[in-house]
FIKOLZA-1660 file (N, C-alpha, C; in steps of 0.1 Angstrom, whole numbers, plus 5000, padded with zeros to 4 digits):
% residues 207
   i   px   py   pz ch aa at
   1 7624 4677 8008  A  X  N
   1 7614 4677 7998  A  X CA
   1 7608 4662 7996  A  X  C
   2 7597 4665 7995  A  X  N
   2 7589 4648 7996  A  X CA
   2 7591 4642 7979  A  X  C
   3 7591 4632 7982  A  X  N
   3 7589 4622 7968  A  X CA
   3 7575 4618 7962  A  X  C
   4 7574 4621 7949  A  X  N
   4 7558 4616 7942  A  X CA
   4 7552 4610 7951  A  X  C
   5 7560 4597 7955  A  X  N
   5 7553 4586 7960  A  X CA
   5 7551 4591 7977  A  X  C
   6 7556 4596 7980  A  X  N
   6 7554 4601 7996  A  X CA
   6 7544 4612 7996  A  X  C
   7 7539 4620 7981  A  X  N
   7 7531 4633 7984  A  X CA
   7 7518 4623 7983  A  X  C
   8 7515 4615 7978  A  X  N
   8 7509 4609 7971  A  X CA
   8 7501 4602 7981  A  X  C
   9 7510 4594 7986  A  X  N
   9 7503 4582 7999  A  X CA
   9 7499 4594 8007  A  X  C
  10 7504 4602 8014  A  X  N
  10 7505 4613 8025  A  X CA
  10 7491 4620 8023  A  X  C
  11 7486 4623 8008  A  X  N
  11 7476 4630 8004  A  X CA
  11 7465 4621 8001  A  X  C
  12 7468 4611 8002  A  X  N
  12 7455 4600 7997  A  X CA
  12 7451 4599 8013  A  X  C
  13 7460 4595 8021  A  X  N
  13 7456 4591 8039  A  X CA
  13 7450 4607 8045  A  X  C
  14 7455 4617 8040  A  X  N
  14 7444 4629 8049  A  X CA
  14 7433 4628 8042  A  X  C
  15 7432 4629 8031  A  X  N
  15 7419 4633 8021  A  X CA
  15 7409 4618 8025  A  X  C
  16 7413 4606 8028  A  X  N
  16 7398 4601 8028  A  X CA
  16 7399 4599 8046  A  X  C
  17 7403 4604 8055  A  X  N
  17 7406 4605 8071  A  X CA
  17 7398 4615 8072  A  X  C
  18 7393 4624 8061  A  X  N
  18 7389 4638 8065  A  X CA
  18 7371 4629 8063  A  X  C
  19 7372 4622 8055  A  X  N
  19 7355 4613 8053  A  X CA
  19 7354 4606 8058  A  X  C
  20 7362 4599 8061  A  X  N
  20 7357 4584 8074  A  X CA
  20 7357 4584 8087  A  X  C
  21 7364 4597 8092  A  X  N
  21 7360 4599 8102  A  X CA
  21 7376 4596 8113  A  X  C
  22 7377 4597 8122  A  X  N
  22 7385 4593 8137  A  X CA
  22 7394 4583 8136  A  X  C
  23 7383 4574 8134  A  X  N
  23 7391 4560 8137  A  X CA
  23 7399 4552 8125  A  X  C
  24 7392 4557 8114  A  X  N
  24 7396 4549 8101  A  X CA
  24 7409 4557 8095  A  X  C
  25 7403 4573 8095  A  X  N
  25 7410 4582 8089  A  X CA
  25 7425 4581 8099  A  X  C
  26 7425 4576 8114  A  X  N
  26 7438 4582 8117  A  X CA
  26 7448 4564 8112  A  X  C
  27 7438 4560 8110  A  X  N
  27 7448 4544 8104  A  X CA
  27 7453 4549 8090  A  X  C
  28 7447 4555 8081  A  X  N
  28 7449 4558 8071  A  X CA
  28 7464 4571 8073  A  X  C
  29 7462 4575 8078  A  X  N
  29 7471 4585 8081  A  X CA
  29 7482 4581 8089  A  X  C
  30 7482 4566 8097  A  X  N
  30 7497 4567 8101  A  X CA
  30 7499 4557 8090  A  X  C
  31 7494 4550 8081  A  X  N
  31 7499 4543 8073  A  X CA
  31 7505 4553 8062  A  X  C
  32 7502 4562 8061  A  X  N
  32 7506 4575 8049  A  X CA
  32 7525 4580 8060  A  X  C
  33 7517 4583 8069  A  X  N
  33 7532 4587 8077  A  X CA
  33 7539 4574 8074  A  X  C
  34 7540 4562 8077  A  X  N
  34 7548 4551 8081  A  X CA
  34 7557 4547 8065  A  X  C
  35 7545 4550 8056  A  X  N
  35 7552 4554 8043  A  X CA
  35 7561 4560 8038  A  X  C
  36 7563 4575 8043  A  X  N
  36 7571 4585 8044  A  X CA
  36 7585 4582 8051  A  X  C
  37 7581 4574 8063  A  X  N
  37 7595 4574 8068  A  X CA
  37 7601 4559 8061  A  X  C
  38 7597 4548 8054  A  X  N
  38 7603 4535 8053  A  X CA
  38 7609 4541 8035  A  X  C
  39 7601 4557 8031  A  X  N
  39 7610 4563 8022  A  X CA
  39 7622 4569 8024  A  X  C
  40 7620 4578 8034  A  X  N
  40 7630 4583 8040  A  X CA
  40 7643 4576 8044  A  X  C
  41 7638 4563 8048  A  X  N
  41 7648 4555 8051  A  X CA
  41 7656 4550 8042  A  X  C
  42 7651 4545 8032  A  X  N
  42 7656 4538 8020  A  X CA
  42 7666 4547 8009  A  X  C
  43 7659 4564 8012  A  X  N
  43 7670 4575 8004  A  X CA
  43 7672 4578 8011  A  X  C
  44 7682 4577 8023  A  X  N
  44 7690 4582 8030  A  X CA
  44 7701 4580 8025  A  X  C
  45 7707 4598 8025  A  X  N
  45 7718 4594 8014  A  X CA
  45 7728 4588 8015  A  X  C
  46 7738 4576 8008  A  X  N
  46 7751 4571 8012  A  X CA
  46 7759 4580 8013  A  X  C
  47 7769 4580 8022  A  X  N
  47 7780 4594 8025  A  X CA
  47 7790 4587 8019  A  X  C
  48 7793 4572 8020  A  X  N
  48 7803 4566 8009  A  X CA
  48 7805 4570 7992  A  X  C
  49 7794 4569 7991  A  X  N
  49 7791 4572 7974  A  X CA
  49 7790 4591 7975  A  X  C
  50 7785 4598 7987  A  X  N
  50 7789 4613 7982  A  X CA
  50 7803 4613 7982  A  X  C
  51 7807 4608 7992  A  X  N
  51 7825 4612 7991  A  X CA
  51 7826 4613 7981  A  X  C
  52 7827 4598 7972  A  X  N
  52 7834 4597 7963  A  X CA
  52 7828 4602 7947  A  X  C
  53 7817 4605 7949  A  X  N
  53 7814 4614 7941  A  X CA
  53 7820 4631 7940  A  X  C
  54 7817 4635 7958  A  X  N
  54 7827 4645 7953  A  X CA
  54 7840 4647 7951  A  X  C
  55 7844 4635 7957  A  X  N
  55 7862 4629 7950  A  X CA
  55 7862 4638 7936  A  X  C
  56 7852 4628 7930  A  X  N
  56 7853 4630 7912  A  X CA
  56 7850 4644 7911  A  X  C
  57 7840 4647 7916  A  X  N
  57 7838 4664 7912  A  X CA
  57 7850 4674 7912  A  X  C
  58 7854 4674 7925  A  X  N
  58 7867 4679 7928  A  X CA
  58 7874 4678 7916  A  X  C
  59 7882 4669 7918  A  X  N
  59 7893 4665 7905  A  X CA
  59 7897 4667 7895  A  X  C
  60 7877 4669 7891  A  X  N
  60 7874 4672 7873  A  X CA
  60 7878 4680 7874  A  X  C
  61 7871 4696 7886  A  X  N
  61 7877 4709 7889  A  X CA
  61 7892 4711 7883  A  X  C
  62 7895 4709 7890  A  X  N
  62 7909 4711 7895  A  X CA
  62 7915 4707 7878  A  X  C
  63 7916 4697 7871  A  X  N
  63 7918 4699 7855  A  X CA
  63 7911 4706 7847  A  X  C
  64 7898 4710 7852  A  X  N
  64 7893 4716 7847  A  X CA
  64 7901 4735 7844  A  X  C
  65 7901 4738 7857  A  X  N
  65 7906 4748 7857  A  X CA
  65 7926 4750 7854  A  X  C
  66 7929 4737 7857  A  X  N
  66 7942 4739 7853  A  X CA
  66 7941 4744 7840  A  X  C
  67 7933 4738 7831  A  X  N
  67 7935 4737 7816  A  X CA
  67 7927 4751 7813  A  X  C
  68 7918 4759 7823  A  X  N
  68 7914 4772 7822  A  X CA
  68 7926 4779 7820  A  X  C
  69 7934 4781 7831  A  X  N
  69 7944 4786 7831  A  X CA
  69 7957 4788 7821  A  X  C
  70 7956 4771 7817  A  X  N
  70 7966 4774 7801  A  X CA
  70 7963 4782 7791  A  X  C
  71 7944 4781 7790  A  X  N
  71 7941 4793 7781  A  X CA
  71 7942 4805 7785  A  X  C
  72 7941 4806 7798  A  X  N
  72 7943 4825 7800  A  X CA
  72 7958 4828 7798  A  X  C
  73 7966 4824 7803  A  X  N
  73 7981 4829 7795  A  X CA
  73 7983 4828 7782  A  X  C
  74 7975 4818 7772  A  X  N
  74 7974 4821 7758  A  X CA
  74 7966 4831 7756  A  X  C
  75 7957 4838 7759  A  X  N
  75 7953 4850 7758  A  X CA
  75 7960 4860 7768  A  X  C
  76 7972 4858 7774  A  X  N
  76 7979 4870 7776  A  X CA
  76 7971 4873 7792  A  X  C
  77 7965 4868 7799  A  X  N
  77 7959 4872 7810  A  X CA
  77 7959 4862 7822  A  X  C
  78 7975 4867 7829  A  X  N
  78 7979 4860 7835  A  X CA
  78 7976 4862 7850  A  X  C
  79 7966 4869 7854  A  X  N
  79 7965 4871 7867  A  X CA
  79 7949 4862 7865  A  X  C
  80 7943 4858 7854  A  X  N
  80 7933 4848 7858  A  X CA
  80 7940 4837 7856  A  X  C
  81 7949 4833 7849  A  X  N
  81 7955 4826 7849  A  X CA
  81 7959 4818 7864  A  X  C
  82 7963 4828 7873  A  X  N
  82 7968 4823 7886  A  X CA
  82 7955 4821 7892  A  X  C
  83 7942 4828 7891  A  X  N
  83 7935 4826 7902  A  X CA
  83 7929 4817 7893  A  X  C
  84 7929 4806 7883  A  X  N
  84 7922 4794 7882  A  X CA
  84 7934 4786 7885  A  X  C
  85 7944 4786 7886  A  X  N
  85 7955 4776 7894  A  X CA
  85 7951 4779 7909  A  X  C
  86 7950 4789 7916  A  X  N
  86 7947 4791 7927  A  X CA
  86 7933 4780 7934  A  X  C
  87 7923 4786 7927  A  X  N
  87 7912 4780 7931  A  X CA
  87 7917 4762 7923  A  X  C
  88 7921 4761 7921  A  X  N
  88 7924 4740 7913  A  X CA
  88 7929 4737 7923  A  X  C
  89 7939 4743 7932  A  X  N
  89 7946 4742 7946  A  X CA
  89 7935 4738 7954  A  X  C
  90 7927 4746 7958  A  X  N
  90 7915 4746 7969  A  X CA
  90 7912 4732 7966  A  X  C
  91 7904 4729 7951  A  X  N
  91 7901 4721 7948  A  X CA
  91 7904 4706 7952  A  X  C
  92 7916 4706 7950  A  X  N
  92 7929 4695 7951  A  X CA
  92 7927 4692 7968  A  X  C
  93 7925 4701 7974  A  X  N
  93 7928 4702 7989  A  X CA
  93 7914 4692 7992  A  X  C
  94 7905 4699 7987  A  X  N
  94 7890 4692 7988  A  X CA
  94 7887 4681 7986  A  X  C
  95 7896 4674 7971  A  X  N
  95 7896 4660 7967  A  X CA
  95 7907 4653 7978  A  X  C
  96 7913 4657 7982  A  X  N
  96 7926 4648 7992  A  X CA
  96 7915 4643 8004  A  X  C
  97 7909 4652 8011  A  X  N
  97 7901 4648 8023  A  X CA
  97 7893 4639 8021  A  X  C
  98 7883 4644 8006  A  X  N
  98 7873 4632 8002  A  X CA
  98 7878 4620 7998  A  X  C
  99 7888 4620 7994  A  X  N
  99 7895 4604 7993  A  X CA
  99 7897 4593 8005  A  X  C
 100 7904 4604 8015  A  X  N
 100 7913 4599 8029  A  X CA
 100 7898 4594 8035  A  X  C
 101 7887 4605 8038  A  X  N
 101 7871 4601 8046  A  X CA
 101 7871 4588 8038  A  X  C
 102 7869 4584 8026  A  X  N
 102 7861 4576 8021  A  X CA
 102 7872 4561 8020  A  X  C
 103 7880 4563 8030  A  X  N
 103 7890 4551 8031  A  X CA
 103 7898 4542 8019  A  X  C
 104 7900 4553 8010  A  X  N
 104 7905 4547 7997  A  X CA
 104 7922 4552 7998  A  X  C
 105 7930 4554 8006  A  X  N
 105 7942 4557 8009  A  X CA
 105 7942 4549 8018  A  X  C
 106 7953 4536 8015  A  X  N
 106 7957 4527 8023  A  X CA
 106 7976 4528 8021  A  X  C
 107 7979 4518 8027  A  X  N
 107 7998 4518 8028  A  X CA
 107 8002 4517 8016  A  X  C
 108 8016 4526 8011  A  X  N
 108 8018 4526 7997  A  X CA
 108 8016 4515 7984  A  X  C
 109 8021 4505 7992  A  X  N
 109 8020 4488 7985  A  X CA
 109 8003 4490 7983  A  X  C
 110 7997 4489 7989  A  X  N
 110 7980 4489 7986  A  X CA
 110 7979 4499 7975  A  X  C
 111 7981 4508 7976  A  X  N
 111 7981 4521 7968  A  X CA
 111 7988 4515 7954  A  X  C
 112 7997 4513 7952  A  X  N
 112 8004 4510 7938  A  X CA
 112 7997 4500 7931  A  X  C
 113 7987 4487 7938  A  X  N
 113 7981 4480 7936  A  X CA
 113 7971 4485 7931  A  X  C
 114 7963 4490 7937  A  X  N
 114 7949 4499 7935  A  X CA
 114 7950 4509 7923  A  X  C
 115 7962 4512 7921  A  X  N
 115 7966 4522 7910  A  X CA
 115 7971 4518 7895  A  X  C
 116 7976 4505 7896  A  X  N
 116 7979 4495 7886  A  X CA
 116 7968 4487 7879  A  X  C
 117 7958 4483 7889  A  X  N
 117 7945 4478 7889  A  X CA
 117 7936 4494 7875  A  X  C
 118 7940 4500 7886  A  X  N
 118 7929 4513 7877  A  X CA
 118 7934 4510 7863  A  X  C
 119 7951 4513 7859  A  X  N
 119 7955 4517 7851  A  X CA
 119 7950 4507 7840  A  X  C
 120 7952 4491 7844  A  X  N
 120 7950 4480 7841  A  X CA
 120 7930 4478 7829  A  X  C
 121 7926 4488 7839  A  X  N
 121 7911 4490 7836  A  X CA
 121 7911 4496 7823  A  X  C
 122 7916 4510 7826  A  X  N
 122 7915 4520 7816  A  X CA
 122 7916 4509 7803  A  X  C
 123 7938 4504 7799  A  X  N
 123 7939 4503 7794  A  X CA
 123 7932 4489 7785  A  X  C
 124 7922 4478 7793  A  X  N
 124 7918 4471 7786  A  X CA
 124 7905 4466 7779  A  X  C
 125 7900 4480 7790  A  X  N
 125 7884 4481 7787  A  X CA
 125 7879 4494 7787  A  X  C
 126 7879 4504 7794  A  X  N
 126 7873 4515 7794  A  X CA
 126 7881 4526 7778  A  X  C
 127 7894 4525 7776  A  X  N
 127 7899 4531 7765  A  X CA
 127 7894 4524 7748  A  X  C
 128 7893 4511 7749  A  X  N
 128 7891 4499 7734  A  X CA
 128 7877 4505 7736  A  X  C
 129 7869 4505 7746  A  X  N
 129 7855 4505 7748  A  X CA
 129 7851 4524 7740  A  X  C
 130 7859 4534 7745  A  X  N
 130 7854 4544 7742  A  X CA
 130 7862 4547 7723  A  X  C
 131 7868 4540 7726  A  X  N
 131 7879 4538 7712  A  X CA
 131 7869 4531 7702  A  X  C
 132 7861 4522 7706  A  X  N
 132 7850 4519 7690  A  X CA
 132 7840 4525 7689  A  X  C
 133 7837 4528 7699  A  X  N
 133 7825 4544 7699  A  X CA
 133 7824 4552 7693  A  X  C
 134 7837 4564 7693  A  X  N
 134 7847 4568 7684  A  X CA
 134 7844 4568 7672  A  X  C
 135 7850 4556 7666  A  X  N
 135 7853 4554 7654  A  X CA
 135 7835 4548 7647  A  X  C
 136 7829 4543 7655  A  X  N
 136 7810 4546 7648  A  X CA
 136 7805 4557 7646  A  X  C
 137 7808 4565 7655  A  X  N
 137 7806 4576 7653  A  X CA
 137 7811 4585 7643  A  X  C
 138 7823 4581 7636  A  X  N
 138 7834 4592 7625  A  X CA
 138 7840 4601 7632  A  X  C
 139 7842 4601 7648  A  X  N
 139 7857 4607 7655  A  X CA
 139 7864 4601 7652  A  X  C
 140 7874 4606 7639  A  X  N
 140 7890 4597 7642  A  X CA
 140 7896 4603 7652  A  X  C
 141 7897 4618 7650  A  X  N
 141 7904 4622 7660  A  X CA
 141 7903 4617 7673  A  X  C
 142 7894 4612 7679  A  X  N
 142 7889 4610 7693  A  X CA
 142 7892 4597 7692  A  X  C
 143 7890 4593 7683  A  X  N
 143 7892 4578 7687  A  X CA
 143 7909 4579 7682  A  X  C
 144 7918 4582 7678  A  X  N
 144 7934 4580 7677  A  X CA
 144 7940 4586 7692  A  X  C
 145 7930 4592 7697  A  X  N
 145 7938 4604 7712  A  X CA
 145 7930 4591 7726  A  X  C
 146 7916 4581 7719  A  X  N
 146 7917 4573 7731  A  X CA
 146 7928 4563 7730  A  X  C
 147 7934 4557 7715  A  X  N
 147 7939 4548 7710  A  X CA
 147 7957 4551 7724  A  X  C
 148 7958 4563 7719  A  X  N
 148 7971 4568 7729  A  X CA
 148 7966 4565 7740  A  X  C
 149 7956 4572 7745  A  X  N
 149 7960 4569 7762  A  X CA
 149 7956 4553 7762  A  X  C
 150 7952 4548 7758  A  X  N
 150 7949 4531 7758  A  X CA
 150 7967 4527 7761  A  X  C
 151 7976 4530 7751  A  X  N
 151 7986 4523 7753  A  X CA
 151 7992 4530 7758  A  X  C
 152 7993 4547 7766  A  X  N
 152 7998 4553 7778  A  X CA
 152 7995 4545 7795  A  X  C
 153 7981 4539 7793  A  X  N
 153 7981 4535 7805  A  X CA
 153 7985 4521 7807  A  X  C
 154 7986 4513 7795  A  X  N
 154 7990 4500 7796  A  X CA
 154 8005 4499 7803  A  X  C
 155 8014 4513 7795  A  X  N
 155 8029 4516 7805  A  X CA
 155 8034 4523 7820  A  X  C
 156 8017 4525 7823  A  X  N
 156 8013 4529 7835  A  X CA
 156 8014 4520 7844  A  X  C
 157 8010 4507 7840  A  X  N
 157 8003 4496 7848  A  X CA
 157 8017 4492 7849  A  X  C
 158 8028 4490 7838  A  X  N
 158 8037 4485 7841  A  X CA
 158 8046 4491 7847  A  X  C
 159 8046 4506 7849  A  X  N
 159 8057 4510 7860  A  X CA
 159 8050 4502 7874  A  X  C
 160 8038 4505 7871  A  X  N
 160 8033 4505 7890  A  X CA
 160 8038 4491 7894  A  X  C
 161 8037 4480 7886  A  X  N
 161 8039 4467 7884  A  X CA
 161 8058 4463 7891  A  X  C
 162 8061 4476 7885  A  X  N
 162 8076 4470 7885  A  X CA
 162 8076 4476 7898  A  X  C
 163 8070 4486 7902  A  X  N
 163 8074 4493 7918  A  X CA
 163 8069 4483 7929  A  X  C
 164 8058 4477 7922  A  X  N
 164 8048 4467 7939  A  X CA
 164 8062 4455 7938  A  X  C
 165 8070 4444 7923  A  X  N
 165 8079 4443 7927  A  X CA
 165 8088 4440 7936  A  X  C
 166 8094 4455 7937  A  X  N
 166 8107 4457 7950  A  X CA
 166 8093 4467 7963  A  X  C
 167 8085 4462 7961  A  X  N
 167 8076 4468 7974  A  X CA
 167 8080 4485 7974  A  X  C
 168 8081 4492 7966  A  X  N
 168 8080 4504 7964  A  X CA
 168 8094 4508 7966  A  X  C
 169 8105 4503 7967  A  X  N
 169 8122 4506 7972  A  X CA
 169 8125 4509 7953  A  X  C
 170 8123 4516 7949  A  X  N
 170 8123 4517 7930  A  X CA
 170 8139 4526 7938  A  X  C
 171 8149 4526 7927  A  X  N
 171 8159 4532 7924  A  X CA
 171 8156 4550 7922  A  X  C
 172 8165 4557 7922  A  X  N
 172 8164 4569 7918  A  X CA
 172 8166 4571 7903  A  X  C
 173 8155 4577 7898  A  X  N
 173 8158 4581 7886  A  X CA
 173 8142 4593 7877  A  X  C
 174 8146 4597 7870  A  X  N
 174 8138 4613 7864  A  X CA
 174 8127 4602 7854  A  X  C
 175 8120 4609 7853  A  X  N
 175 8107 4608 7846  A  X CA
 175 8106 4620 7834  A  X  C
 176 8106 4611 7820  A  X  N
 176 8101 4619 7815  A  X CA
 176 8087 4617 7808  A  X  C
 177 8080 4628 7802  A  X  N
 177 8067 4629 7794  A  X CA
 177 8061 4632 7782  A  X  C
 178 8060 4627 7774  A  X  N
 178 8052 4633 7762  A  X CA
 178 8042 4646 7765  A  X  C
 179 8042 4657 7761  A  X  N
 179 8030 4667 7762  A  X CA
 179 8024 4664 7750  A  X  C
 180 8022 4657 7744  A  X  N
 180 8012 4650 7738  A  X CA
 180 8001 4642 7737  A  X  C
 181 8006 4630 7743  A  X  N
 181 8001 4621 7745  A  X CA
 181 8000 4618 7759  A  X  C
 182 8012 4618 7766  A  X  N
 182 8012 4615 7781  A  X CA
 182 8019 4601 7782  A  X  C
 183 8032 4598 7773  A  X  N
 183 8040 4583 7774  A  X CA
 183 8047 4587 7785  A  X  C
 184 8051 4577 7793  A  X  N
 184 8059 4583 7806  A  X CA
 184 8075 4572 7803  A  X  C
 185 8085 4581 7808  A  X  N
 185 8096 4569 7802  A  X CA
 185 8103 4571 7814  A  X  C
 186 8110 4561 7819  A  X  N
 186 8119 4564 7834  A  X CA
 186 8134 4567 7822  A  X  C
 187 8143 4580 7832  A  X  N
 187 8154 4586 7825  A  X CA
 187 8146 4594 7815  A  X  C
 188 8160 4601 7810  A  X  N
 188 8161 4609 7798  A  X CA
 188 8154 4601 7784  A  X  C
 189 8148 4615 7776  A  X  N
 189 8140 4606 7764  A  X CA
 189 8145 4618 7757  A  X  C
 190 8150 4615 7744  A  X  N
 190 8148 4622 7735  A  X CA
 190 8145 4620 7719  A  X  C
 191 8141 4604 7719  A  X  N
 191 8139 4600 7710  A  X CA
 191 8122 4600 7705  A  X  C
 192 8119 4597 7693  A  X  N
 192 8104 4601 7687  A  X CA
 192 8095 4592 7698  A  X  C
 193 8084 4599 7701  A  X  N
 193 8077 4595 7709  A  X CA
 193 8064 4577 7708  A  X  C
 194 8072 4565 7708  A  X  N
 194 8066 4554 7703  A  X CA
 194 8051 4553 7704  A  X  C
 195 8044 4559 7712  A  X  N
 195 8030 4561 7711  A  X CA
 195 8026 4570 7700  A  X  C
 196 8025 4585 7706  A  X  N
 196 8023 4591 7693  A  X CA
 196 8031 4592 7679  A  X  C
 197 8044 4589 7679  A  X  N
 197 8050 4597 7671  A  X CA
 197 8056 4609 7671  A  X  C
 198 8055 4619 7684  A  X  N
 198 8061 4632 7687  A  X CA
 198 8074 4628 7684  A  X  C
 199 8083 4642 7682  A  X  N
 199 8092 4646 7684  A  X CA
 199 8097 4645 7693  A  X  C
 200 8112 4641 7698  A  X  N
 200 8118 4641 7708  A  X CA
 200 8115 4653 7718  A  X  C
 201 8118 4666 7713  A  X  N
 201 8117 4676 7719  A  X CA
 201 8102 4679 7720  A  X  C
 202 8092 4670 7721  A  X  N
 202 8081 4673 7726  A  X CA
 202 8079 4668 7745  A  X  C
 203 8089 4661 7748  A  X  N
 203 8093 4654 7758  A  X CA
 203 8099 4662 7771  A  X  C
 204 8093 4663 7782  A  X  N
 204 8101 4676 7792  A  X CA
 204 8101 4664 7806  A  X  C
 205 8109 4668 7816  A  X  N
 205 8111 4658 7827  A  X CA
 205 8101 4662 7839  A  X  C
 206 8098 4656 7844  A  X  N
 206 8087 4659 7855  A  X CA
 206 8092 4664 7864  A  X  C
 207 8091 4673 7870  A  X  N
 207 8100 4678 7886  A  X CA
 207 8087 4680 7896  A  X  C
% end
């Protein structure tokens, strides 16, 4: 599909080629084509930035429909239930390749770096940033649930922190989670949840 500016030039160079005749008109006309292609060339699309766009797309999927899924067994309908976990699968499968193409899967140490870095982001800018938004707006709620993940991912940054450390050799031990909030604690937790405030028994171990 041509661009404004390519119908444009393209249509100006036949329309006065058809009145000036041979010589003028076919100058006019490869300058119209030569236009076309130095557009062409310029949107040609980055395959770096699709990947990683469909990275994101993917992904969103894939929570998207997990979280489909929790609703359909709250409504008792558990065979869509599986086929939106089914298809989040596919999904998941789709985002792995777009990651690996797009060269962002490097040796674990790289990876815990890059991952700590993210978390690092979230928690100092991207969470305070959507966190005063929020609150101009009169979302408290939205802005108390960025406030949590703000300081869920600040404990993020510090596991990953402690793992680059010992170069990824971390000890064995269980993970647990807030289904609330998302506080992650290495070992058993059964105490109130220091970010939100849950209940111990809001807390389940990750397997």
């Amino acid at each position: 599909m041509k661009s404004r500016r390519q119908f444009i030039a393209q249509a100006a160079g036949i329309t006065v080629a058809a009145a000036a005749g041979p010589a003028l008109g076919g100058a006019l006309v490869n300058v119209a084509n030569a236009a076309e292609k130095s557009d062409t060339q310029t949107n040609l699309p980055d395959t770096q930035a699709n990947l990683m766009d469909a990275f994101a797309g993917e992904s969103q999927a894939n929570r998207k429909y997990l979280t489909f899924a929790d609703q359909a067994d709250q409504e008792g309908l558990p065979q869509v239930a599986l086929l939106f976990r089914a298809i989040a699968e596919a999904e998941t499968i789709h985002a792995k390749h777009h990651l690996r193409s797009a060269g962002k899967v490097g040796n674990t140490l790289d990876n815990l770096k890059a991952a700590m870095e993210g978390e690092i982001y979230e928690a100092t800018k991207m969470y305070p940033e959507m966190a005063k938004t929020a609150a101009k707006e009169g979302k408290t709620q939205v802005q108390e649930y960025f406030k949590w993940a703000d300081q869920v991912e600040a404990g993020h940054a510090e596991l990953y922190k402690k793992a680059i450390a010992v170069n990824g050799k971390l000890d064995k031990t269980d993970y647990y989670l807030c289904s609330q909030c998302g506080y992650t604690h290495e070992g058993k937790y059964e105490d109130i949840c220091p970010v939100c405030g849950a209940d111990g028994s809001a807390f389940y171990k990750f397997a």
